[in-house]
MOPAC internal coordinates of N, CA, C and O (Angstrom, degrees):
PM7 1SCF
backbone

  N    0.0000 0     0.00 0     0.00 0    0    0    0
  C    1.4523 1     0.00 0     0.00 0    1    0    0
  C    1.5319 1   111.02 1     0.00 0    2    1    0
  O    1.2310 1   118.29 1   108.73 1    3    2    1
  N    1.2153 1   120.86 1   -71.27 1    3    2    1
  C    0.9792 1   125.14 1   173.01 1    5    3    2
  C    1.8795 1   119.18 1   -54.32 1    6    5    3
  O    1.2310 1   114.54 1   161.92 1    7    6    5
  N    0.9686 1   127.95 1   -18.08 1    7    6    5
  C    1.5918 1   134.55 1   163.95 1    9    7    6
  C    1.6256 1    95.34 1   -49.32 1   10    9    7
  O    1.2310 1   122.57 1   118.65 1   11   10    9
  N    1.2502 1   112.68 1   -61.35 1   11   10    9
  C    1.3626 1   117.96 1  -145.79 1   13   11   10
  C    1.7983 1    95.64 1   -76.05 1   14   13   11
  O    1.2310 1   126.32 1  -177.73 1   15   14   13
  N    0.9822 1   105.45 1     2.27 1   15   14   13
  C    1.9077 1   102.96 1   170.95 1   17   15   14
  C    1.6858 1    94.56 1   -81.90 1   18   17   15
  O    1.2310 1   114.43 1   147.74 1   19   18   17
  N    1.2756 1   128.15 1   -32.26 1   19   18   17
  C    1.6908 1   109.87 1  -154.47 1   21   19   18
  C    1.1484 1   105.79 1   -48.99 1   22   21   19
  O    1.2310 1   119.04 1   -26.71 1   23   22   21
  N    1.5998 1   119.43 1   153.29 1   23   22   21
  C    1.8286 1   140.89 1   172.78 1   25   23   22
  C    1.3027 1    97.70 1    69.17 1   26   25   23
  O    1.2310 1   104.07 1  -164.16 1   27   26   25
  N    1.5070 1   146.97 1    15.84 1   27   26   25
  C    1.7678 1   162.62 1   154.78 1   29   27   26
  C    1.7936 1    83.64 1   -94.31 1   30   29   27
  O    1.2310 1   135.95 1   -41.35 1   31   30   29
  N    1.5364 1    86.72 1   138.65 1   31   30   29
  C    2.1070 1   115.60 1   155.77 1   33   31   30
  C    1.3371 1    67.04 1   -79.76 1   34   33   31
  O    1.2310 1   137.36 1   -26.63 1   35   34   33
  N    1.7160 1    83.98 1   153.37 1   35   34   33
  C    0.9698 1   143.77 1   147.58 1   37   35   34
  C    1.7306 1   133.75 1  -125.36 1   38   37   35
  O    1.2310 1   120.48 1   -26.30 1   39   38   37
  N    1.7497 1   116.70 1   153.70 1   39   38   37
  C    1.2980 1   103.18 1   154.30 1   41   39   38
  C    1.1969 1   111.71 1  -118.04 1   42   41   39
  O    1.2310 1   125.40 1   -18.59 1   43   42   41
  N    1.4191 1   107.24 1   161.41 1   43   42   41
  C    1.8480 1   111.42 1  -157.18 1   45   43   42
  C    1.8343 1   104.08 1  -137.14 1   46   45   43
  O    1.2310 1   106.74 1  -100.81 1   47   46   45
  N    0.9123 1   142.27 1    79.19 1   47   46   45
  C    1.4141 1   139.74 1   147.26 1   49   47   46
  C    1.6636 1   139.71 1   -57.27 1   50   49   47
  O    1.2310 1   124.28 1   -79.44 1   51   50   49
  N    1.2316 1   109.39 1   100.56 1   51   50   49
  C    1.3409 1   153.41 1  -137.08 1   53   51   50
  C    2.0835 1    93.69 1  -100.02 1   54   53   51
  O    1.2310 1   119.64 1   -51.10 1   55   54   53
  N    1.9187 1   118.29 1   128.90 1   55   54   53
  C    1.1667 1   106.18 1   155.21 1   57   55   54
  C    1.5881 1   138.73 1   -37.88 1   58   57   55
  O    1.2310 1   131.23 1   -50.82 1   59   58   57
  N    1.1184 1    95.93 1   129.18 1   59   58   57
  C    2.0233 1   102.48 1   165.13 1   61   59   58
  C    1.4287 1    92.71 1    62.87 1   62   61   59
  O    1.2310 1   110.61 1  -156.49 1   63   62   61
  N    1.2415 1   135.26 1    23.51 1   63   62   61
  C    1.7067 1   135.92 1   162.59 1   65   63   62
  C    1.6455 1   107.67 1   -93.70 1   66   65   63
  O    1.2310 1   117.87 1   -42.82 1   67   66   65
  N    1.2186 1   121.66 1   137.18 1   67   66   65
  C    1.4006 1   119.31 1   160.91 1   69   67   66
  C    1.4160 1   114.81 1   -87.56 1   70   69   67
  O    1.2310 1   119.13 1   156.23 1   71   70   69
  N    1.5330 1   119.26 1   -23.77 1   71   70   69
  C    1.4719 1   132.85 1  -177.04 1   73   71   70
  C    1.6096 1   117.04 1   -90.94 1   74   73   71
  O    1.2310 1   133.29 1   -10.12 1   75   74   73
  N    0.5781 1    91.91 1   169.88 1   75   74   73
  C    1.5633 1   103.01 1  -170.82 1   77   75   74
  C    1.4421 1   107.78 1  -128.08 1   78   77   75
  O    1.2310 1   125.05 1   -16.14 1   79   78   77
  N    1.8418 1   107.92 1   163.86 1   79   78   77
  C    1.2978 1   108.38 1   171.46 1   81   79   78
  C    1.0073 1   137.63 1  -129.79 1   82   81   79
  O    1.2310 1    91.14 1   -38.77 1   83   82   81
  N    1.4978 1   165.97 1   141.23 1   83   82   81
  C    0.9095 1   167.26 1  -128.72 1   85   83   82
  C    1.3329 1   142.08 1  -148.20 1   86   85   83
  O    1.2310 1   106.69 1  -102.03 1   87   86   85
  N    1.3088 1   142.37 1    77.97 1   87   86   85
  C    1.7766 1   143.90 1  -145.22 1   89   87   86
  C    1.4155 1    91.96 1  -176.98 1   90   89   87
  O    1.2310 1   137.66 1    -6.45 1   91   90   89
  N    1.5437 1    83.38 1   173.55 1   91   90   89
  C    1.5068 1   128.50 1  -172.11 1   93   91   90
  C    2.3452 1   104.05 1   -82.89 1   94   93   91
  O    1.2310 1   132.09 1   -72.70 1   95   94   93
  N    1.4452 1    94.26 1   107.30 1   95   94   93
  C    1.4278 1    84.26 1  -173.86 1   97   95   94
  C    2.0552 1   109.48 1   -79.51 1   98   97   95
  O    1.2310 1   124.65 1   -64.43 1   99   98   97
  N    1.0887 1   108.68 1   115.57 1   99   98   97
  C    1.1345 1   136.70 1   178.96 1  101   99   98
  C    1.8449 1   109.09 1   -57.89 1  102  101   99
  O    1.2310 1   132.34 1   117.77 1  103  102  101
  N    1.6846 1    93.78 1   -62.23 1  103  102  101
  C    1.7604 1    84.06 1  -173.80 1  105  103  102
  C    1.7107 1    95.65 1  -162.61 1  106  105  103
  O    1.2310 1   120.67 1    -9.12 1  107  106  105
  N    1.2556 1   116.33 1   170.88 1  107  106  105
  C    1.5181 1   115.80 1   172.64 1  109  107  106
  C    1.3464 1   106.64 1  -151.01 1  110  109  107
  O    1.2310 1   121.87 1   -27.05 1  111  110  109
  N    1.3236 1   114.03 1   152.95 1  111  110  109
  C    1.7800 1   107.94 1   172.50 1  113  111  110
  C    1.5869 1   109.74 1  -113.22 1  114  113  111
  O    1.2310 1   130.24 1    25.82 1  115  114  113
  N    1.0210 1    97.86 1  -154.18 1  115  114  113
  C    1.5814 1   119.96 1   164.71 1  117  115  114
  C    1.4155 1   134.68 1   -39.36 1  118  117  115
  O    1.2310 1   135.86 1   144.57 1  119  118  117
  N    1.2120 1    86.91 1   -35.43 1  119  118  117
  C    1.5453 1   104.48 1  -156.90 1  121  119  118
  C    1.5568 1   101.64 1  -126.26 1  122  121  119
  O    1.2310 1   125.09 1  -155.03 1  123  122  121
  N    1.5042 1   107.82 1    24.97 1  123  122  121
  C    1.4209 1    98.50 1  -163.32 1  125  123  122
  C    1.2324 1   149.87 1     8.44 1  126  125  123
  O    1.2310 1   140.65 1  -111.79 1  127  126  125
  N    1.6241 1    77.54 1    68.21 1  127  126  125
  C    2.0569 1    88.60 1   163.22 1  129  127  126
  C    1.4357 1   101.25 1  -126.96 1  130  129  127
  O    1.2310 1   131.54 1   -43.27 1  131  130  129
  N    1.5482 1    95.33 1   136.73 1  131  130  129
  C    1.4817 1   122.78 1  -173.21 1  133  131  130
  C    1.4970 1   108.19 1   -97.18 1  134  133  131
  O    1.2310 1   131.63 1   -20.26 1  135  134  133
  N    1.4891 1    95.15 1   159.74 1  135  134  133
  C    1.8118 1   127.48 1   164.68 1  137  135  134
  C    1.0724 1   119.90 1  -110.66 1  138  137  135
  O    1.2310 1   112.85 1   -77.18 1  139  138  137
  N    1.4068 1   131.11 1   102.82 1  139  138  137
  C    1.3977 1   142.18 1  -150.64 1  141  139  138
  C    1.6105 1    95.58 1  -108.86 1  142  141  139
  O    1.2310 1   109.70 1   -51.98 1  143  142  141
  N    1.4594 1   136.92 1   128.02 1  143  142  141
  C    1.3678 1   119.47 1   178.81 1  145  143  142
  C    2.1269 1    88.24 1  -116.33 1  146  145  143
  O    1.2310 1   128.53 1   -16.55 1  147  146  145
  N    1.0565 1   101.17 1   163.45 1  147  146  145
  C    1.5262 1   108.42 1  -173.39 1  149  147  146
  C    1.3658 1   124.14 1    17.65 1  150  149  147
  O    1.2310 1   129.81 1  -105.79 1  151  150  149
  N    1.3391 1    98.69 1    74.21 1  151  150  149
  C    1.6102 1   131.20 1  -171.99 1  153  151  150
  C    1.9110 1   106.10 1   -72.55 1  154  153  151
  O    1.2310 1   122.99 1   -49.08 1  155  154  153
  N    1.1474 1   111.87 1   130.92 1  155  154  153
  C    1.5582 1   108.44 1   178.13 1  157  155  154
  C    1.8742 1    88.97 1  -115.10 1  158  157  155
  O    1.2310 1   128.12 1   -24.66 1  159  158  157
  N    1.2035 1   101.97 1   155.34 1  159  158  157
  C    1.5212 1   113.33 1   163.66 1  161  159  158
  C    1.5846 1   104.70 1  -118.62 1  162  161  159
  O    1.2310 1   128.02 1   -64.56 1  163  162  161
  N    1.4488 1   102.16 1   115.44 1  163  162  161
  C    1.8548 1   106.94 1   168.55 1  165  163  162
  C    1.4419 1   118.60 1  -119.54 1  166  165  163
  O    1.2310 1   127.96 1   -22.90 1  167  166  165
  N    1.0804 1   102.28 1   157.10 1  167  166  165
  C    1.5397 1   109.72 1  -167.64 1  169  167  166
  C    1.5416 1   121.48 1  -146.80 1  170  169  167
  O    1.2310 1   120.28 1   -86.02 1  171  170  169
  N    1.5701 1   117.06 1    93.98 1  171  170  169
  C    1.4787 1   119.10 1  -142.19 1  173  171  170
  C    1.4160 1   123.10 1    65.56 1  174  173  171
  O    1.2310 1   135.63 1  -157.28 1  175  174  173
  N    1.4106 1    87.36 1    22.72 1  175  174  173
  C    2.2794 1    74.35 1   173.78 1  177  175  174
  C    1.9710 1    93.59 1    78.66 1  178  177  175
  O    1.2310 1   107.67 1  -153.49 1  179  178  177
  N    0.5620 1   140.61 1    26.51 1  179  178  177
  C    1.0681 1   141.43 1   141.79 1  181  179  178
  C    1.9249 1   132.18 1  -121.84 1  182  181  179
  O    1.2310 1   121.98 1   -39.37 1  183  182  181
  N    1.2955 1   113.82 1   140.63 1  183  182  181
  C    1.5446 1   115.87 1  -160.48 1  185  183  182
  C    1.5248 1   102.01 1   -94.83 1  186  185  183
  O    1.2310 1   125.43 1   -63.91 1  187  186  185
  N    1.9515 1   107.17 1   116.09 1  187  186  185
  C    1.2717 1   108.74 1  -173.71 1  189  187  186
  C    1.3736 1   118.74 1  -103.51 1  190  189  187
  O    1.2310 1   124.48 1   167.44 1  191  190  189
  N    1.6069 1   109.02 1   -12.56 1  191  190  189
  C    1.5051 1   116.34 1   162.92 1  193  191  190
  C    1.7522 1   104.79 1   178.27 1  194  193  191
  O    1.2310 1   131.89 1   -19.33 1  195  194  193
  N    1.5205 1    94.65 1   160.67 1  195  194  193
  C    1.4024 1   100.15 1   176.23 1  197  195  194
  C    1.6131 1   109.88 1   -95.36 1  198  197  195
  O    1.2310 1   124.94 1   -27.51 1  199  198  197
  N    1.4847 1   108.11 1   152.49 1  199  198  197
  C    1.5974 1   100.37 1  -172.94 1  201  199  198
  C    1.1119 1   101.34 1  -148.28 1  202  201  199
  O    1.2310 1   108.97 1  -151.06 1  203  202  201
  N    1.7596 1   138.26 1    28.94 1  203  202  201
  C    1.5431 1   128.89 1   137.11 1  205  203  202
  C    1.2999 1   106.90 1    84.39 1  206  205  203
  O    1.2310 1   124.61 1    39.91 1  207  206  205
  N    1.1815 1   108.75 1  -140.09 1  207  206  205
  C    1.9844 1   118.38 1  -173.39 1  209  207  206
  C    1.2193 1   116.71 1   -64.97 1  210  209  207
  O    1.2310 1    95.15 1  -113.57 1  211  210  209
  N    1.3545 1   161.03 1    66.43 1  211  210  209
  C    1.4202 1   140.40 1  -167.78 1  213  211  210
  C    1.4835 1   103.50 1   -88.39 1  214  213  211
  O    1.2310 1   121.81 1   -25.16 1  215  214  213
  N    1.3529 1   114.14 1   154.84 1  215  214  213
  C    1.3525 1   132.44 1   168.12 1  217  215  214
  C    1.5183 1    91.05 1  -139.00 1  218  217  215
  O    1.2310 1   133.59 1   -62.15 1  219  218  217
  N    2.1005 1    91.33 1   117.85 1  219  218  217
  C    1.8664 1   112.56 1   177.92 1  221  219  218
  C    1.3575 1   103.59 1  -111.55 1  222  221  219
  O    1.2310 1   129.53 1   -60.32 1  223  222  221
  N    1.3804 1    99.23 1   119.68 1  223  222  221
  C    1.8261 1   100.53 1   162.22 1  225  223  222
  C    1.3255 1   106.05 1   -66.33 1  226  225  223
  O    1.2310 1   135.02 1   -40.37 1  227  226  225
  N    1.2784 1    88.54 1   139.63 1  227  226  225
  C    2.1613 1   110.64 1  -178.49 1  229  227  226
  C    1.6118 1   107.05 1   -79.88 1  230  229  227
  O    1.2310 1   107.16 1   160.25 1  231  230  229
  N    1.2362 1   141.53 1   -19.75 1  231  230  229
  C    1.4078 1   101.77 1   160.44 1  233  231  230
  C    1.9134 1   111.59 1   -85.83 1  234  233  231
  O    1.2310 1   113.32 1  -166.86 1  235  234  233
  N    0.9149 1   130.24 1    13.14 1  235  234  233
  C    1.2714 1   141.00 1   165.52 1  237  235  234
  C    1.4216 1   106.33 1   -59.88 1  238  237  235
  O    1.2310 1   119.70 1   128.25 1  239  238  237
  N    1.4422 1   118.18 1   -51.75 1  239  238  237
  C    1.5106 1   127.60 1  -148.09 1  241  239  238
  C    1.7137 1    87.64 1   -93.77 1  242  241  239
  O    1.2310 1   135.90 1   -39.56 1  243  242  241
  N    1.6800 1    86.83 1   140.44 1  243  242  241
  C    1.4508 1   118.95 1   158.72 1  245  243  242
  C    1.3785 1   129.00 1   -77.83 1  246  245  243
  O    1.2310 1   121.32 1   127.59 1  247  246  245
  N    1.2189 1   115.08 1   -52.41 1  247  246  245
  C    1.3728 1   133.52 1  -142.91 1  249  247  246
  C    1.4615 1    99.82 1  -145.60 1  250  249  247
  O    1.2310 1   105.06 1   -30.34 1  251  250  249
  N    1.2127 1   145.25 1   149.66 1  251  250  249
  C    1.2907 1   153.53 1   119.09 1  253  251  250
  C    1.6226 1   111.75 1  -114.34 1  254  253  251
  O    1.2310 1   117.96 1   -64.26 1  255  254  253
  N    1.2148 1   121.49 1   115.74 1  255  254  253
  C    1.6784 1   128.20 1   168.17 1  257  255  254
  C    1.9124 1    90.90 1  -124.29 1  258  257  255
  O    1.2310 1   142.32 1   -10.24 1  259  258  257
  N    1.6253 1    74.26 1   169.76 1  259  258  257
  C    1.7757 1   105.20 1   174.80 1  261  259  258
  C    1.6501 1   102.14 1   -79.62 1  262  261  259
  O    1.2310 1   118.50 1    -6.82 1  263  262  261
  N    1.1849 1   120.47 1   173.18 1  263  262  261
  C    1.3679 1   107.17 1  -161.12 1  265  263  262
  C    1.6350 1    86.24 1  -146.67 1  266  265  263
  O    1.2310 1   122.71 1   -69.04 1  267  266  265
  N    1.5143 1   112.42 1   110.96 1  267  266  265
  C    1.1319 1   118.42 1   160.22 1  269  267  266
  C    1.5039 1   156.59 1   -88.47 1  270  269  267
  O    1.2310 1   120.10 1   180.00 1  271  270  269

């Protein structure tokens, strides 16, 4: 499921985070951990900074949706 998001934003919600994240999913493995390319961090619907390349370890992640 999640394969079929790569080169699609995404939003991604992450443990013990109130913010959320936001980018272009790059790649995923096995073990679902992702490559996030032009990652936004939001927080209430509002944009609190941009943060570029991320690489998320997958038991970290909550959530992966499509990002509309």
């Amino acid at each position: 499921m999640v394969k079929s998001l790569v080169g699609k934003v995404i939003r991604v919600e992450m443990k013990g985070e109130e913010s959320e994240l936001v980018g272009k999913l790059e790649s995923v493995d096995d073990y679902m951990n992702i490559h996030i390319s032009n990652a936004v961090e939001y927080r209430n619907g509002e944009k609190i900074r941009n943060l570029g390349n991320l690489v998320l370890r997958g038991n970290n992640i909550i959530l992966i949706q499509p990002y509309e």
